[in-house]
C-alpha positions in Angstrom: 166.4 -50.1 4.6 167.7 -50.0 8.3 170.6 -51.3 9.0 169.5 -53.8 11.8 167.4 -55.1 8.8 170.5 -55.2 6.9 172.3 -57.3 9.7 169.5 -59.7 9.6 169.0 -60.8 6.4 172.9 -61.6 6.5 172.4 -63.5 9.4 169.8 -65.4 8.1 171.6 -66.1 4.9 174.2 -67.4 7.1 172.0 -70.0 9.1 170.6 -71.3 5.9 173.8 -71.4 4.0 174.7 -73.7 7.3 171.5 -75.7 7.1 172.6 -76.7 3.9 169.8 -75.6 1.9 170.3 -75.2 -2.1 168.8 -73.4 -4.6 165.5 -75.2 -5.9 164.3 -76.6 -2.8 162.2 -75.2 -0.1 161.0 -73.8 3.4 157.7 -73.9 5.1 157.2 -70.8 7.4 155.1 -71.9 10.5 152.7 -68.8 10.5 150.0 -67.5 12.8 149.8 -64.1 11.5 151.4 -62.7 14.9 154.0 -60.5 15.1 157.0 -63.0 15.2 156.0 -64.9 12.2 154.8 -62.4 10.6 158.3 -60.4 10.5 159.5 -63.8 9.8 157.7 -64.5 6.9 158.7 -61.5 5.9 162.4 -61.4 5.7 162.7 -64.7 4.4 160.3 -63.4 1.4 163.1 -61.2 1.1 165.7 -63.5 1.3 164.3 -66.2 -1.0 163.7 -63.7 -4.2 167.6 -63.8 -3.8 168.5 -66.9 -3.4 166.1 -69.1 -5.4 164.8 -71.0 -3.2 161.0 -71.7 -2.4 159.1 -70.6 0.1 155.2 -71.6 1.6 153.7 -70.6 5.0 151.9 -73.4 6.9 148.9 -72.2 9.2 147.1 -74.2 12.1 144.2 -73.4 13.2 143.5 -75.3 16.9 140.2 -74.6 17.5 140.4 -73.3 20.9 139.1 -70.2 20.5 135.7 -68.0 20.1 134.4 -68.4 16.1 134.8 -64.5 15.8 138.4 -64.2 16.4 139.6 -67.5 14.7 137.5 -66.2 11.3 139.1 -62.8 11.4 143.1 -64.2 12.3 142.1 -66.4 8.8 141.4 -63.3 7.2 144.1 -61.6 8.4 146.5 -64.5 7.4 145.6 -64.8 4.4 145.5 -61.0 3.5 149.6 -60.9 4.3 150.1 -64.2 2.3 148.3 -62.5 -0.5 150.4 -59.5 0.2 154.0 -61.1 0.3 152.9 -63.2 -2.3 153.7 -66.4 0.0 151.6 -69.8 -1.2 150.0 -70.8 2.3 148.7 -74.2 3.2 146.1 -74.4 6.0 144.5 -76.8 8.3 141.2 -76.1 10.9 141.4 -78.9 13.7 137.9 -79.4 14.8 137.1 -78.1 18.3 138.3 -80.6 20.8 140.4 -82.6 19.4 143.4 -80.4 21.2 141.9 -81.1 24.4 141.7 -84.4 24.0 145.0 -84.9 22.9 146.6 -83.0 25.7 145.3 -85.6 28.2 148.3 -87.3 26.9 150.5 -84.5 26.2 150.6 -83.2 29.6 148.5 -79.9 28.5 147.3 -77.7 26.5 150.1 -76.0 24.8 152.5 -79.4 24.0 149.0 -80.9 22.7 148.7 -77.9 20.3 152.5 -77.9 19.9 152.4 -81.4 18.8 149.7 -81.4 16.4 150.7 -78.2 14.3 154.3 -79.7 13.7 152.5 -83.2 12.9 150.7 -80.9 10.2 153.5 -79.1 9.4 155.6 -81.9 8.4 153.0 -83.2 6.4 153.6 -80.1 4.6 157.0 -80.3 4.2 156.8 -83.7 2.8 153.8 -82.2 -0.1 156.0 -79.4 -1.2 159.4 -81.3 -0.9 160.8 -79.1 1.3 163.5 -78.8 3.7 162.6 -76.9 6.7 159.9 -76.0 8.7 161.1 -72.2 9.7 160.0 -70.9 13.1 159.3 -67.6 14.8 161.1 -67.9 17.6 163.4 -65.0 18.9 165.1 -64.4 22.1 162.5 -64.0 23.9 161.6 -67.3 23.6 164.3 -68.5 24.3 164.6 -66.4 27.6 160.9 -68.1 28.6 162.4 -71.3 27.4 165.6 -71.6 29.5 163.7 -70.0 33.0 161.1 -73.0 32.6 163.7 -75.6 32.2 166.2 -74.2 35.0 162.8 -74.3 37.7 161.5 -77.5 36.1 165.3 -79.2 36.9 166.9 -79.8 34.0 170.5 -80.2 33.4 172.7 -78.9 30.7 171.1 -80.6 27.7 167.8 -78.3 28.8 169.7 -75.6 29.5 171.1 -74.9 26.6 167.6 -73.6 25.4 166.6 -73.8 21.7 169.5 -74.0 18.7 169.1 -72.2 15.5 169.2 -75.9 13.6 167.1 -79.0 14.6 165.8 -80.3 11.7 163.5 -80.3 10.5 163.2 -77.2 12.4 165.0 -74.1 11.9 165.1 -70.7 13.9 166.0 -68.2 11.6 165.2 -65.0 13.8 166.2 -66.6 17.6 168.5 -63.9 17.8 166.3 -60.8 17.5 164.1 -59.5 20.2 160.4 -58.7 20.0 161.4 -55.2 20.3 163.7 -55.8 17.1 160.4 -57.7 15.2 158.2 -55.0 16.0 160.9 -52.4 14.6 161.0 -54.5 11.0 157.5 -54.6 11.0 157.1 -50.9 11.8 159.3 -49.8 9.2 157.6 -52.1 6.6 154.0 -51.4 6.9 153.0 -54.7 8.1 150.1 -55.6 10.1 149.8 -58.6 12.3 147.1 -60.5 14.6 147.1 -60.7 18.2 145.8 -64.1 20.1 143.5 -63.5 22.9 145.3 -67.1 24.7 148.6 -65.2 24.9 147.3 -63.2 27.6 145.8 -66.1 29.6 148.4 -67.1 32.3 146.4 -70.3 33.0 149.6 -71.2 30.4 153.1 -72.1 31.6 154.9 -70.0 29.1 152.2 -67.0 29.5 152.5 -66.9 33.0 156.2 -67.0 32.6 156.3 -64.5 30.3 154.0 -61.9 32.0 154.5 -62.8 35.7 158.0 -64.4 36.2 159.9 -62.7 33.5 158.9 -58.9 34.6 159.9 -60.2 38.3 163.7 -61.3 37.3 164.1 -58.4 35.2 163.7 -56.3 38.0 166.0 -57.7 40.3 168.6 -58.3 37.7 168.0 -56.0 35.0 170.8 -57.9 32.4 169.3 -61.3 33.0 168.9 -61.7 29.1 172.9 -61.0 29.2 173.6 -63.8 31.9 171.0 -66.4 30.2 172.7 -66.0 26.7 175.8 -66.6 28.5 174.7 -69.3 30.6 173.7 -70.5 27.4 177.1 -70.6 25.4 178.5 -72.3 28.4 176.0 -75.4 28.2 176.7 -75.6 24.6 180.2 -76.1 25.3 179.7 -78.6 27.7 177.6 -80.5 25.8 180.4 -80.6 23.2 182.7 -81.7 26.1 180.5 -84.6 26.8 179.7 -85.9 23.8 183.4 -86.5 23.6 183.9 -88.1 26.7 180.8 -90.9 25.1 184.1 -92.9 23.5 181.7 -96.0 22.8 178.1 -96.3 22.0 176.3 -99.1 23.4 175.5 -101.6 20.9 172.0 -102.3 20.4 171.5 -106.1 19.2 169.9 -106.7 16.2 166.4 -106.6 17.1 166.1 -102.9 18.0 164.6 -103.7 21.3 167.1 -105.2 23.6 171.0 -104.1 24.2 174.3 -105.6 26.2 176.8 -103.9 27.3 180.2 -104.7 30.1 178.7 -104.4 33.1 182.4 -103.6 34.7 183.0 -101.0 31.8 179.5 -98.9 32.3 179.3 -98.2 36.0 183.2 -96.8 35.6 182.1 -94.2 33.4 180.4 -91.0 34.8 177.3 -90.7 36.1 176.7 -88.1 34.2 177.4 -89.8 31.0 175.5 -93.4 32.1 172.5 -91.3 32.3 173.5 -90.1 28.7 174.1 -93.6 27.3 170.8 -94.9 28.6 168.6 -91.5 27.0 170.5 -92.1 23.9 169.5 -95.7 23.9 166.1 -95.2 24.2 166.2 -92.2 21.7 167.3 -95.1 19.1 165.1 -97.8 19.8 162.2 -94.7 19.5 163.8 -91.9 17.4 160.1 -90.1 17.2 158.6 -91.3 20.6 157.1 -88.1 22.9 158.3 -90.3 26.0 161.0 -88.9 27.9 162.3 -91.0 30.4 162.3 -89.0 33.6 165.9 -88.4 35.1 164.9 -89.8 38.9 164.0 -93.3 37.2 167.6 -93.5 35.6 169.3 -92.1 38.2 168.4 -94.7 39.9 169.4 -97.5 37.7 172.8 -95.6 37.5 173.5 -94.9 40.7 175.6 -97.8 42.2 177.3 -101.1 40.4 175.9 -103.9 42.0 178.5 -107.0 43.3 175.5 -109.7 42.7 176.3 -111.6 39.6 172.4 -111.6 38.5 170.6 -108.1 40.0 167.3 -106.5 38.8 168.6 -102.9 38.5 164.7 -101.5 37.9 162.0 -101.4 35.4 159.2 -98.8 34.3 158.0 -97.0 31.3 158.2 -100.0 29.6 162.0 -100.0 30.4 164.5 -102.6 32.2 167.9 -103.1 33.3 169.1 -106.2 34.8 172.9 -107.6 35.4 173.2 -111.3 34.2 177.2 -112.4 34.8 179.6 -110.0 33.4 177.4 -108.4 31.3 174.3 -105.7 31.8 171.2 -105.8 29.6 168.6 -103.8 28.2 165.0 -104.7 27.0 161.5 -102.4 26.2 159.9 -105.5 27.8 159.3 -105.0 31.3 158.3 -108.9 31.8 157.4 -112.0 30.0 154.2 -112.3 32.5 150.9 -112.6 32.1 150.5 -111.1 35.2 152.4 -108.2 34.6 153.0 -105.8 31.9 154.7 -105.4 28.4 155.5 -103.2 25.8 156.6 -103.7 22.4 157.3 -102.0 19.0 155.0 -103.4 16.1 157.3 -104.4 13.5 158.0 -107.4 11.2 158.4 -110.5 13.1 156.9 -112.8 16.1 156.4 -111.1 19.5 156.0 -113.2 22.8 153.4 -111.8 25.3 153.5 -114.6 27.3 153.9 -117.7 26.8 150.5 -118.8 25.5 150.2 -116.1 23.2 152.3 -114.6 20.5 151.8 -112.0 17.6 152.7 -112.1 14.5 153.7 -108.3 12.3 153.3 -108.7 9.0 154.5 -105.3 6.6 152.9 -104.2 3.1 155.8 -103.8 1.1 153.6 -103.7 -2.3 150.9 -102.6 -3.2 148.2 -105.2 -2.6 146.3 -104.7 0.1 146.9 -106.4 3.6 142.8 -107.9 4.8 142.0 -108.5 8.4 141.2 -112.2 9.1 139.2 -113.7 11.8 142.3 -113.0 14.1 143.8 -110.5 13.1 144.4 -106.2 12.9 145.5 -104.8 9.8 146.6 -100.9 10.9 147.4 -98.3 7.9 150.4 -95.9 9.7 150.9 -92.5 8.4 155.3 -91.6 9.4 154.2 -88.9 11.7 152.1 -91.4 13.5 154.9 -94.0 14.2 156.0 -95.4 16.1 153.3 -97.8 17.1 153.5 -100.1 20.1 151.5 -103.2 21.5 151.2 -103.2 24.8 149.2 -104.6 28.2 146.6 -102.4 29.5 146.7 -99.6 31.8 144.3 -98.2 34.2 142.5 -95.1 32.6 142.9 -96.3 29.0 140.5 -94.8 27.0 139.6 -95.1 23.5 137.3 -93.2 21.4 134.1 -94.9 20.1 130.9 -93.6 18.0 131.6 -89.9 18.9 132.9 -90.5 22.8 135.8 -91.6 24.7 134.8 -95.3 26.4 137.0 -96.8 29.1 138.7 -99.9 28.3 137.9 -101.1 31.2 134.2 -100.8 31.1 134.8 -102.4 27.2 135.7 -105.7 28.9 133.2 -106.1 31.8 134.1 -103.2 34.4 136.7 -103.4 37.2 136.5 -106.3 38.9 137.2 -108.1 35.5 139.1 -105.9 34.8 141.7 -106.8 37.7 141.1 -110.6 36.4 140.8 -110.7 32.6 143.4 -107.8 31.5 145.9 -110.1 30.4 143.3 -111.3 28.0 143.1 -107.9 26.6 146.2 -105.9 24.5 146.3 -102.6 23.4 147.5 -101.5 20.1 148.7 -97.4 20.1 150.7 -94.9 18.1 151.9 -91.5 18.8 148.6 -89.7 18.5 145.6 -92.3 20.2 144.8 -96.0 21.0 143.9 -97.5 17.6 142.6 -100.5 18.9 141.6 -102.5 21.9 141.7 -106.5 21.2 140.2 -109.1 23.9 141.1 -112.0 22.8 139.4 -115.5 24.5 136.6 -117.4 23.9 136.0 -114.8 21.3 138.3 -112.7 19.5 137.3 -108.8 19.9 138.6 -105.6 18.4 137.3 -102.3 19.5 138.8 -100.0 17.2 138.9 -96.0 17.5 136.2 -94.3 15.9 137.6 -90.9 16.2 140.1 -90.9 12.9 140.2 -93.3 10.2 143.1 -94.9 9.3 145.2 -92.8 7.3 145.2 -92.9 3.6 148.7 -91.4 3.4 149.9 -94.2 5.2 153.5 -95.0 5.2 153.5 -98.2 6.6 150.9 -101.3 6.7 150.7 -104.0 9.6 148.6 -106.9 10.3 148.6 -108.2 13.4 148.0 -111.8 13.7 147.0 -113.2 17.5 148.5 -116.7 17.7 147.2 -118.6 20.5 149.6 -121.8 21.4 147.1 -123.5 23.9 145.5 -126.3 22.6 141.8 -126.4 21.3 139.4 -126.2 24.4 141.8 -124.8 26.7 140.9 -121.6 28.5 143.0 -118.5 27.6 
C-alpha cells in the first residue's frame, strides 16, 4: 500500500471522526462510476470494514444521454458495486424531465445537480444514514472558486466547497485527479467516462478545459494561490460571523420580522447584507432562491430620515421603515392588483381583502378530502417548501403529457392582464402543483406530470374563503 494511500485513509478517518459519525450508522456514496467516485467508493470500502459503519452507493441516472452509453455506465456501475461489495441504490429519471426542470434551475447541470441530491436524500432517509459522501477533489474546487470569483461573489463564495455541509460530506476534496487516478492505478480499478464531460456547451466543462489550461499557464501555481485565497475567506468568514452580535428576531409567524431601524443601518454594510440572507435562509431553510446581491444592496445602502419609507420589494421580498422601527415581510402587497407570495402552512392567509385561505395540516392518519373549494396537496420533505402565490408571466404547468401556459388556461392574454388576480398558483421546490381560478366557478388545474407523493411528509388542504357576499362579482 502507497503511502499517499496511507495518508488518505487517515485523513478521511479524520473528517468523519469530525462529522461525528458513530459506529452502526451509515454513508451513501454519490456514485457515477467515474474516476472520482469510483476511488471514493473505494477508500471508504476500506475505511468502513474498520470502523463499523455502513456503507451504500447511490446512482442517478439523468437521462441525457444516447441509450448505448447510459446501458453500458449501468453495467459498469454495477460490476464495481459487485466488486467492492457496496449495496447500490439506483434511480433512471425518464428522458426530459432534466430539461424541463432546468427551465427553472437556470440550466442544465444545477437541474441535474438538484434532482440527484433530491434522490439521494431520499436515500439517506431509507437506509438511515448520515451522509451523502461526494467525489469532489481539488480540482473541483479549483473549477468551483474561478466560477464564483468571474460570476462576483464575495467571500462567502469564495471560500469554495468545505469538507462538512451536511448532509454532504467531501471526503477526498483534498486529493487531485492526478492523486485519484494513482489509487485507482495501483488498485486495479476500472472506471466510466461521460461523453457530457467533454461538451463545453457546460459552465464547469468549459471552465475546466478552456479557462483552467489558460490560468495555469500564465500562473503555473494558481492551485497554490486559490487554496490560499481560500483559507483567507474562511477566516474572514469566522471574523464576521462574530461581528453578527444580534440576530434579527423573526416574529412568530415565520414570515414577517422587526428590527431598530437606528441600530441596523449603523452596522456594516457588509454585515446588513448578511442579516438580511440569513433572514431569508430562515424563513426558507431549503428554498433554491437566492436573493441576488444588487437587490439587497440596494435596500442596504443608505438609512432613510422619513419616518415611514418603502425601502424596496421583489422576489417576493420587502423592506419598509414604519417609525423607529424597520420591517420585513414575504408579502410584497396586500393588492389585488399586485403580487403576493406566501408559505403554505397552518393558519388563514389574506390575498386580498376579499379572499383568504385557509391551511389545514394532517397530523394523523385519516386522510384530508378535497371539497368543492378546496386543494388537498400530499408534500414529500424534499419537496418543501411549498408557496401560494399570484401569477407570473410564463407560468407553465404540465397537463396530459405537455407543458400548458397558465395563461392560455384562463382565456389568453388579454384576460389574462384582467382576470389574474382571480387566479393563484400553488408551487413547491420541484413544479407548479396546481393552478386555481377561482370566480363564478371554482377551477383547479393540477399537474399531470407527477402524482402526488406517497411518501409525503406533510398534508395540506387549502380552503378558498371568499368574504364577498352571495352574488357579488369576484
Amino acid at each position: 500500500m502507497s503511502l499517499t494511500e496511507e495518508t488518505v485513509k487517515k485523513r478521511i478517518n479524520k473528517y468523519l471522526s469530525e462529522a461525528g459519525l458513530k459506529r452502526g450508522t451509515g454513508v451513501c456514496a454519490a456514485f457515477s462510476g467515474g474516476p472520482d467516485s469510483t476511488a471514493l467508493l473505494f477508500l471508504l470500502r476500506e475505511i468502513a470494514e474498520q470502523s463499523d459503519f455502513y456503507l451504500c452507493a447511490g446512482y442517478v441516472e439523468h437521462g441525457i444521454r444516447p441509450f448505448k452509453e447510459r446501458a453500458g455506465e449501468l453495467r459498469a456501475v454495477q460490476q464495481i458495486c459487485e466488486k467492492l461489495g457496496v449495496a447500490l441504490f439506483s434511480i433512471y429519471l425518464p428522458p426530459g424531465l432534466v430539461e424541463r426542470t432546468a427551465r427553472k434551475e437556470g440550466g442544465i447541470e444545477a437541474a441535474a445537480r438538484t434532482l440527484r441530491y433530491m434522490y439521494l436524500k431520499r436515500v439517506l432517509q431509507y437506509t438511515n444514514s448520515s451522509y451523502i459522501a461526494t467525489g469532489h477533489t481539488r480540482d473541483d474546487q479549483l473549477e468551483t472558486i474561478m466560477m464564483r470569483f468571474f460570476q462576483g461573489s464575495g467571500i462567502s463564495g469564495l471560500r469554495g466547497m468545505g469538507v462538512m455541509e451536511p448532509p454532504l460530506l467531501r471526503p477526498i476534496i483534498d486529493l487531485s485527479r492526478e492523486d485519484v487516478l494513482h489509487i485507482l492505478m495501483n488498485n486495479s480499478l476500472t472506471f466510466s467516462t461521460d461523453s457530457t464531460n467533454s461538451e463545453t456547451d457546460y459552465l464547469r466543462n468549459s471552465v475546466r478545459h478552456n479557462l483552467i489550461p489558460a490560468v495555469r499557464r500564465i500562473f503555473p501555481k494558481v492551485d497554490d494561490s486559490i487554496r490560499l485565497l481560500r483559507k483567507k475567506m474562511v477566516s474572514a468568514e469566522e471574523v464576521l460571523k462574530d461581528l453578527e452580535i444580534e440576530e434579527i428576531r423573526i416574529s412568530s409567524d415565520g414570515l414577517s420580522a422587526r428590527y431598530d431601524h437606528n441600530r441596523f443601518f449603523q452596522y456594516p454594510f457588509y454585515i446588513r447584507i448578511r442579516l438580511l440572507y440569513n433572514l431569508f435562509n430562515s424563513w426558507f431553510p431549503d428554498c433554491r432562491l437566492r436573493l441576488p446581491y444588487r437587490f439587497l444592496a440596494s435596500l442596504c445602502e443608505k438609512a432613510s430620515e422619513s419616518t415611514k419609507h418603502i425601502y424596496g420589494q421583489g422576489y417576493g421580498f420587502r423592506m419598509e421603515r414604519i417609525g423607529t422601527e424597520l420591517f420585513w415581510s414575504l408579502t410584497v402587497v396586500h393588492a389585488k392588483k399586485n403580487s403576493y407570495l406566501y408559505k403554505v402552512q397552518p393558519g388563514l392567509i389574506d390575498l386580498d381583502v376579499n379572499l383568504k385561505v385557509l391551511v389545514q395540516k394532517n397530523t394523523g392518519n385519516e386522510e384530508i378530502k378535497d371539497l368543492i373549494s378546496s386543494v388537498c396537496l400530499r408534500v414529500s420533505e424534499y419537496q418543501l417548501p411549498c408557496i401560494i402565490r399570484s401569477p407570473r408571466e410564463g407560468d407553465t404547468i404540465h397537463l396530459n403529457g405537455k407543458f400548458k401556459k397558465v395563461k392560455e388556461l384562463i382565456g389568453g392574454e388579454d384576460r389574462f392582464k384582467t382576470e389574474k388576480h382571480h387566479v393563484v398558483i400553488i408551487e413547491d421546490r420541484s413544479k407548479i402543483r396546481a393552478v386555481v381560478q377561482i370566480g363564478n366557478t371554482f377551477n383547479v388545474f393540477r399537474s399531470t406530470g407527477e402524482t402526488d407523493s406517497e411518501d409525503g411528509a406533510c398534508v395540506y388542504r387549502l380552503d378558498f374563503l371568499s368574504t364577498k357576499q352571495s352574488g357579488e362579482e369576484m
